[in-house]
NUDOPA-219990 format. One record per residue (C-alpha): z, x, y; residue in three letters. Coordinates in steps of 0.2 Angstrom, whole numbers, plus 2048, in hexadecimal, padded with zeros to 3 digits. Example, Ala and Ser with C-alpha at 12.3 -4.5 7.8 and 13.67 -1.06 7.14 Angstrom:
BEGIN
82783E7EAALA
8248447FBSER
//
This chain:
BEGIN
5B749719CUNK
5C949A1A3UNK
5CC48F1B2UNK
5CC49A1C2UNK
5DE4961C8UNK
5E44A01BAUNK
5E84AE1C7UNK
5F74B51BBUNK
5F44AF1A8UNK
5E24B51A5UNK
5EA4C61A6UNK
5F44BF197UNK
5E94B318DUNK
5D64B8190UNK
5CB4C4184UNK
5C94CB174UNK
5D84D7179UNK
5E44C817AUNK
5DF4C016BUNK
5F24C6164UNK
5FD4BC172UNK
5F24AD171UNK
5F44AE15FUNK
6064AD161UNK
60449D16EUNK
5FC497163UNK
608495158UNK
612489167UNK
60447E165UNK
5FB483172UNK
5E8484171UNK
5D848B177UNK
5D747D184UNK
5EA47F18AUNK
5E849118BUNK
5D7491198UNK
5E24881A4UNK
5EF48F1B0UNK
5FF4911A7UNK
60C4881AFUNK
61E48D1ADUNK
62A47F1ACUNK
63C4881AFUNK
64B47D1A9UNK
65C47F1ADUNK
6614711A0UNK
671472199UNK
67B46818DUNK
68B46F193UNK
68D4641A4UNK
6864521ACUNK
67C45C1BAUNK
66F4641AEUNK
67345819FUNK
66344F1A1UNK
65545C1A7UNK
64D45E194UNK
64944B197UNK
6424511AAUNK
63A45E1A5UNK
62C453199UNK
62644A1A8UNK
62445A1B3UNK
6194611A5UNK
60E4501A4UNK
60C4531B4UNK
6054651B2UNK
5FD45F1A5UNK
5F244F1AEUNK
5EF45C1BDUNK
5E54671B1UNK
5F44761ACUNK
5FE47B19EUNK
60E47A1A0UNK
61A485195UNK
62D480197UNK
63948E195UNK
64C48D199UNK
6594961A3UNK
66E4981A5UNK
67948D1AEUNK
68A48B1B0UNK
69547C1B7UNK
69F47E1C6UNK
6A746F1C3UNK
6AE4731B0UNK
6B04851B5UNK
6BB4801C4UNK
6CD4881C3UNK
6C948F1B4UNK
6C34A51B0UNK
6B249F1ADUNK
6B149A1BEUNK
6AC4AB1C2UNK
69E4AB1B8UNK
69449D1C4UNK
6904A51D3UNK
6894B51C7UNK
6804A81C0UNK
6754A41CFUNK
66E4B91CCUNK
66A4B51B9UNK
6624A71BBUNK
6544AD1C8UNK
6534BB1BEUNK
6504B21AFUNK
6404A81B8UNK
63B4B81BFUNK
63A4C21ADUNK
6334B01A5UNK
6264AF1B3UNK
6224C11B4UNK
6224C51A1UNK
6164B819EUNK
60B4B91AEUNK
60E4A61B0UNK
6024A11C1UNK
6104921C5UNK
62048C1C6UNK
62947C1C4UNK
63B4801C5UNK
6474721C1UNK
6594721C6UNK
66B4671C6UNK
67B4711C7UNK
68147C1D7UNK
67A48C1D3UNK
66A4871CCUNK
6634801DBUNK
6654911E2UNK
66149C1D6UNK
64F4911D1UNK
64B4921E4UNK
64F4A61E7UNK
6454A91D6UNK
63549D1E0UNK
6354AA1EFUNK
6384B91E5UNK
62A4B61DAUNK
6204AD1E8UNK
6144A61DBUNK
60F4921DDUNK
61E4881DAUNK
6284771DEUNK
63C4751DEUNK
6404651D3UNK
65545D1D3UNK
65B4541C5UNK
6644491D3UNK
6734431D6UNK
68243C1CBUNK
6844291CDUNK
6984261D5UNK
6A54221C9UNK
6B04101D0UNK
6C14121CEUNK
6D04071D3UNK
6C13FC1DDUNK
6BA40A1E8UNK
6AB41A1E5UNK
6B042A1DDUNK
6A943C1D8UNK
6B144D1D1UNK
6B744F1E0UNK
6C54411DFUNK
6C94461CEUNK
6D04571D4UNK
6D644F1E3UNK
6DE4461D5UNK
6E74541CDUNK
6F14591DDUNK
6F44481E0UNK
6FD4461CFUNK
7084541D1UNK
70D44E1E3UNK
7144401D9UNK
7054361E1UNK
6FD42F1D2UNK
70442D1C2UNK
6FA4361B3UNK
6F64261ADUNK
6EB4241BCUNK
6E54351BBUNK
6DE4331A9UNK
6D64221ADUNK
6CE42B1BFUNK
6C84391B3UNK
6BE42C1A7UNK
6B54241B5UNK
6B14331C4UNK
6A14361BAUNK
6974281B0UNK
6884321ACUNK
67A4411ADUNK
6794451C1UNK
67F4531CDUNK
6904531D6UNK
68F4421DFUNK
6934471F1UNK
68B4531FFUNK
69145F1F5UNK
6874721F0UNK
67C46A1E3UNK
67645B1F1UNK
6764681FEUNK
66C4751F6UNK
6604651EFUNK
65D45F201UNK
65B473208UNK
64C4731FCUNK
644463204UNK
64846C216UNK
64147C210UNK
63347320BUNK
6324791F7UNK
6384681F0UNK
62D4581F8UNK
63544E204UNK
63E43E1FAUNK
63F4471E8UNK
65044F1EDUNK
6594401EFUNK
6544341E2UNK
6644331D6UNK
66143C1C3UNK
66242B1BAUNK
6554211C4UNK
64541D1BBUNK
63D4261CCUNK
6434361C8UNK
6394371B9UNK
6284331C4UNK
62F4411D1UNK
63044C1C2UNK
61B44A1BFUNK
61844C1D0UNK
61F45D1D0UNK
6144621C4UNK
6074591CDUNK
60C4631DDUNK
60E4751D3UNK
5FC4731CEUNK
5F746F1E1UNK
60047F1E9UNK
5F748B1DCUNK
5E54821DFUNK
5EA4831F1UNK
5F04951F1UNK
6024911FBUNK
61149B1F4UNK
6234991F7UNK
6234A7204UNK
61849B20FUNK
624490210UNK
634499211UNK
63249E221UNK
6404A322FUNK
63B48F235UNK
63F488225UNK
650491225UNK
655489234UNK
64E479231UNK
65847B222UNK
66948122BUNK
665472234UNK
666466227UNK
67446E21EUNK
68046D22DUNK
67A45B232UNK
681455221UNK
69145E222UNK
688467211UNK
692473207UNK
69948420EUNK
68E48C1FCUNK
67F488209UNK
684496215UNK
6844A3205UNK
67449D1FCUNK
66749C20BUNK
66B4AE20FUNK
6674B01FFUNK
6594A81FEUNK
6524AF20EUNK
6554C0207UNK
64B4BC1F7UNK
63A4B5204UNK
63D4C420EUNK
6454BA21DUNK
64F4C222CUNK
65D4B622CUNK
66F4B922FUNK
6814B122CUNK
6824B0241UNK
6764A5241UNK
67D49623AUNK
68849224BUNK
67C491257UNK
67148524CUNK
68147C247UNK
68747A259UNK
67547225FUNK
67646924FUNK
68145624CUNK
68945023DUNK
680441237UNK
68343D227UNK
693435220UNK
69243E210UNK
6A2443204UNK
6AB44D203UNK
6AF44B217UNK
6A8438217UNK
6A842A210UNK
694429205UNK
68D4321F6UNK
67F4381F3UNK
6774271EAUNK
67C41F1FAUNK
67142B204UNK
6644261F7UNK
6644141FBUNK
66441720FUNK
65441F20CUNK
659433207UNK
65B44220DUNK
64B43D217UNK
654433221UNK
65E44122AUNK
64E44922CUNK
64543F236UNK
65643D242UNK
653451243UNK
642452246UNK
643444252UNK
64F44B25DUNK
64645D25EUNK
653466252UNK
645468241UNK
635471246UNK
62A464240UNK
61D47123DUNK
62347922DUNK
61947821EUNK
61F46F20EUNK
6174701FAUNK
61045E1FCUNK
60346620AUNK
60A45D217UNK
616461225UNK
62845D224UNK
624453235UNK
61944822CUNK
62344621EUNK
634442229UNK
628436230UNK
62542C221UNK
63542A21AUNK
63C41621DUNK
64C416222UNK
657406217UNK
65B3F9225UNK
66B3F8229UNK
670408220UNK
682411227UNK
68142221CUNK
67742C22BUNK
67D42923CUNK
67042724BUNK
66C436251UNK
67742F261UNK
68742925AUNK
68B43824EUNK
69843A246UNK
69D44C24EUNK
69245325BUNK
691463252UNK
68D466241UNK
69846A232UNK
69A47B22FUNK
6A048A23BUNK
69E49F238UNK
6AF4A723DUNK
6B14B7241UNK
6C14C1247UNK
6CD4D0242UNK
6CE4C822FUNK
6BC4C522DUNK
6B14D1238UNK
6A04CD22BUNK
6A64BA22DUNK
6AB4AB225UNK
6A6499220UNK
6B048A225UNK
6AB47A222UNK
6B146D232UNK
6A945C22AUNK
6B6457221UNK
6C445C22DUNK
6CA45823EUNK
6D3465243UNK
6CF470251UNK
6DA47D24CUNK
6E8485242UNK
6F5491241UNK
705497237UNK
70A4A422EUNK
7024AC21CUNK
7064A620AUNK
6FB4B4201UNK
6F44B31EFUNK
6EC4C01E5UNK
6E14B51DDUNK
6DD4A01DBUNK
6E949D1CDUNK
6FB4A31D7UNK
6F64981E5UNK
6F048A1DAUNK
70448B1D2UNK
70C48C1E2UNK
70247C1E8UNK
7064721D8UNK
7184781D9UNK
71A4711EBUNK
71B4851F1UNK
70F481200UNK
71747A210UNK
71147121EUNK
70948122AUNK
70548C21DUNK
6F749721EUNK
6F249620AUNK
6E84AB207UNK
6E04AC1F9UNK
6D74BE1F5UNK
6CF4C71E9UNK
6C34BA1E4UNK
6B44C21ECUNK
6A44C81E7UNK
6AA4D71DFUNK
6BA4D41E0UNK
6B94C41D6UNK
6AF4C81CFUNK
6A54BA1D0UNK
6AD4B01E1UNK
6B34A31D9UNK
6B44911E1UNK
6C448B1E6UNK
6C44781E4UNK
6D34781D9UNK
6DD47E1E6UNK
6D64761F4UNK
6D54661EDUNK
6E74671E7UNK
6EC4691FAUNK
6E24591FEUNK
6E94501EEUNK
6FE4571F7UNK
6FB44E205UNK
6F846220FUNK
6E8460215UNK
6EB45C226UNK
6F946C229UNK
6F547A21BUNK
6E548421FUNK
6DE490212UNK
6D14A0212UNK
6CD4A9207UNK
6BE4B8200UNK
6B94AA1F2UNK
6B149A1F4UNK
6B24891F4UNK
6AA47A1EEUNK
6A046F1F7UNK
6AD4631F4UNK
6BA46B1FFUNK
6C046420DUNK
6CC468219UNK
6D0478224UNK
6CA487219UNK
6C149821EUNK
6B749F20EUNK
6AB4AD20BUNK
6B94B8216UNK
6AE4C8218UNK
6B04D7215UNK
6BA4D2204UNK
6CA4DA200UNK
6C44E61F4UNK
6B64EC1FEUNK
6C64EF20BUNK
6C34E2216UNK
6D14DC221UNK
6D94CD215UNK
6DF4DC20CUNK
6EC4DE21AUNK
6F34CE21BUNK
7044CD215UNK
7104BC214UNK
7164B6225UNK
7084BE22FUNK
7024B223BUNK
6F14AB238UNK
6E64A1244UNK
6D8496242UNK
6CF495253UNK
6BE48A250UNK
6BA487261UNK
6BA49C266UNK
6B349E24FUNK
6C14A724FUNK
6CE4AB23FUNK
6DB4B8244UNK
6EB4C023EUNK
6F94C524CUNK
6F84D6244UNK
6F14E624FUNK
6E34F124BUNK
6ED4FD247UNK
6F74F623CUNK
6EA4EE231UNK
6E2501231UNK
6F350622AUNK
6F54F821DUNK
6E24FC217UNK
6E750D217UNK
6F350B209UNK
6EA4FD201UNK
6E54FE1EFUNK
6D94F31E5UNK
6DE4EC1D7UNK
6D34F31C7UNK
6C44EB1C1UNK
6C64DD1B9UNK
6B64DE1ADUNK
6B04F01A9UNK
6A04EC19CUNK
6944DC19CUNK
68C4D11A8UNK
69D4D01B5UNK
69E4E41B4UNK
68A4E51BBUNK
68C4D61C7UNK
6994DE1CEUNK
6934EF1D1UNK
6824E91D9UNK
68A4D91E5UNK
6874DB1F8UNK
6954D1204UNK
6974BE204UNK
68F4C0218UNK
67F4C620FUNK
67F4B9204UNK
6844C11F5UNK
6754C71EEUNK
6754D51E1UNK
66A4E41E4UNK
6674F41DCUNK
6755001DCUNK
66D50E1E8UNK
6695001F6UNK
67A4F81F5UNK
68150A1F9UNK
67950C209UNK
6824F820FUNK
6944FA208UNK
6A04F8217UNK
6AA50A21DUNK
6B9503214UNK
6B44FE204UNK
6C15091F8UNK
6B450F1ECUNK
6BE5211EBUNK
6CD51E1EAUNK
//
């Protein structure tokens, strides 16, 4: 007899009128006995193109002994990824944010198709964490988040560094700061082995939002990919998949308007990665959560800055590991009242009780006391004003200025300011505006680490802000606005900003203005003209045909729904 918890698969593997598809799994070595158990889907974003997902096939084998010794059959399949990091700078860079659509779209056809009654979805790079976790509350079967983990630090020249120093690096080097002898030898030894971007970077935060949303268990997040303790984490997730579906708790029980917050919280006590702001609006979207880019200042002005992470401090991710992980910062939170210590986490326990059993590493210095922060406010701020009336991200962690303002150096696109900076083009004061790098625009909002970092690396950073309608890494630092909403081609006000206009960054009021008047920015939108598509056929055409704003977090959505949100200006006749 079948077991009773296969809610989904008996549809697919029981009676004489399946006997075809379990003729063909059989064929997979699956047997009579695998096929009476639940099946259990094993979603891989393995790749052998990039260190985050490098070593996830080797993961993976542990999370299906896990299904296995739990009484399920667990039947691996893969998905896309796409590095940020390689991609960086480059046209392919476009392709990573339109991979976070594919690849919950791919779990949800492999889950669907195959009427799978769990999930265990395993993910490294940026955009898989994401993507796995949107596909969990839009298919709201069983299922458990797993991270590869993080990168060990590279040493170089006596002192710990990640990706982020290597494109630092490159800016540095054409400052005349570094030789390209020093370059070359920084670029051999920024990243010694399998392992996600080593700071607090999107990959770490998005790991630690699933622990606080309460779909990865408290203390798998942080374990590093090449400790012998991932591979036991990995069995308990297979373990834990078998648990929610005898249990009957689903993704949407735990992706709750709570959990968002609690997340928010965790993200900005970090200083975590601008990406965050994008991705849980996303996610919220997919579990059917109200939750909306205004809500990320109030929680971030409640909120303190505890952790002394990279790309704004001074630890990586391995160090939080060894102070006692993400855990840590979670039990300062719900300590001081700011994590509702009620919400519910796959493990079956609260993530109270779980904060409560984490030990913290005596002595440790990468989380601060929850009364000796390092800011009293968290580490990232929505703006809003007469060039972004939807909004944008700026990430405050990693900078300590209140403030900026001077007059526009505007870029159609990364690569012309990316020139200008390596050609010494930027001065001191500038306003760097980079646009038509959105959503649609894009398409694909690419992430703008190559220019950002090449301003850190010139010695800028602390007098040359940047905004833009694209992204950035989680490895940026300094004064930059992202995610300007409405984008230019959907005729949003950074369409009307020429060179010299005078642009202000104002974090205490969250505002970003240009000294222009209404009316004049109704006239230069007036005569504004996007520039054509860049892709008309394939993947990029559809993507960006279907994307919603960056302040609704990018999701895609069929084309009739889309038509009811798209902003007054958006030039779609002209």
């Amino acid at each position: 007899m079948s077991d009773l918890n296969k809610h989904k698969s008996a549809a697919l593997t029981d009676g004489p009128s399946r006997a075809a598809a379990r003729a063909m799994l059989k064929a997979c070595a699956f047997t009579d006995e695998d096929l009476a158990k639940p099946l259990v889907g094993v979603a891989n974003t393995w790749t052998e193109i990039g260190p985050c997902n490098f070593h996830l096939r080797r993961l993976a084998e542990h999370v299906k002994a896990g299904v296995r010794a739990a009484g399920g059959t667990p039947m691996e399949f893969n998905t896309v990824a796409v590095s940020d990091g390689i991609t960086m700078g480059a046209e392919g860079m476009r392709a990573s944010l339109v991979s976070r659509e594919v690849i919950a779209d791919s779990i949800e056809l492999v889950t669907f198709g195959h009427h799978l009654d769990a999930v265990v979805m395993l993910c490294g790079c940026d955009k898989t964490i994401p993507g796995t976790i949107m596909a969990l509350a839009r298919l709201n079967i069983p299922g458990v988040i797993l991270y590869g983990g993080s990168i060990a630090p590279g040493t170089w020249q006596g002192k710990d560094v990640t990706i982020q120093d290597v494109f630092e690096g490159i800016g540095a080097q054409a400052a005349g700061r570094i030789s390209l002898v020093e370059l070359k030898d920084l670029e051999d030894k920024a990243c010694p082995g399998a392992g996600a971007c080593g700071g607090q970077f999107t990959a770490n935060t998005m790991a630690m939002v699933a622990e606080f949303l309460g779909v990865a268990a408290m203390g798998s997040v942080s374990i590093p990919a090449t400790l012998p303790e991932k591979e036991a984490v990995a069995e308990q997730a297979g373990h834990l998949a078998m648990s929610l579906l005898r249990r009957g708790v689903r993704p949407r029980d735990l992706i709750t308007r709570t959990a968002l917050e609690n997340a928010i919280t965790g993200v900005v006590a970090t200083g975590g990665s601008t990406n965050a702001v994008m991705h849980l609006l996303a996610i919220a979207h997919e579990a059917g959560v109200a939750l909306s880019i205004d809500d990320f200042n109030a929680i971030n002005d409640r909120t303190p800055l505890l952790a002394d992470l990279k790309p704004g401090g001074r630890y990586v991710a391995a160090d939080l590991h060894a102070a006692g992980g993400t855990g840590v910062v979670c039990q300062r939170l719900v300590t001081a009242g700011l994590i509702d210590g009620s919400a519910q986490t796959v493990t079956g326990r609260t993530i109270g009780e779980e904060a409560t059993a984490v030990r913290e590493t005596a002595g440790q210095d990468v989380v601060r006391p929850f009364d000796a922060p390092l800011k009293p406010t968290g580490g990232l701020l929505v703006l809003h004003g007469n060039i972004a009336p939807q909004g944008c991200v700026v990430k405050v962690a990693g900078s300590s200025l209140a403030g900026h303002q001077g007059p526009a150096r505007v870029f159609e696109g990364e690569e012309a300011a990316f020139a200008a900076v390596q050609a010494g083009a930027i001065n001191a004061g500038d306003v760097v505006v980079i646009r038509h790098e959105g959503p649609k625009g894009g398409p694909g909002m690419r992430e703008m680490l190559g220019v950002t970092a090449a301003i850190m690396g010139a010695g800028l950073g602390d007098t040359v802000a940047l905004l833009t309608d694209g992204r950035f890494s989680g490895a940026t630092r300094g004064l930059m606005a992202g995610h300007v909403a409405p984008e230019a081609v959907a005729g949003g006000p950074i369409a009307a900003i020429r060179d010299g206009d005078i642009i202000t960054f104002d974090l205490k009021q969250r505002r970003l203005q240009m000294a222009v008047s209404d009316d004049e920015i109704e006239r230069r939108l007036a005569s504004y003209a996007p520039p054509a598509p860049r892709y008309t056929t394939g993947v990029m055409a559809k993507y960006a045909s279907l994307v919603s704003s960056a302040s609704e977090g990018a999701i895609t959505r069929p084309a009739a729904t889309l038509a009811n949100t798209i902003p007054a200006r958006e030039p779609v006749n002209r």
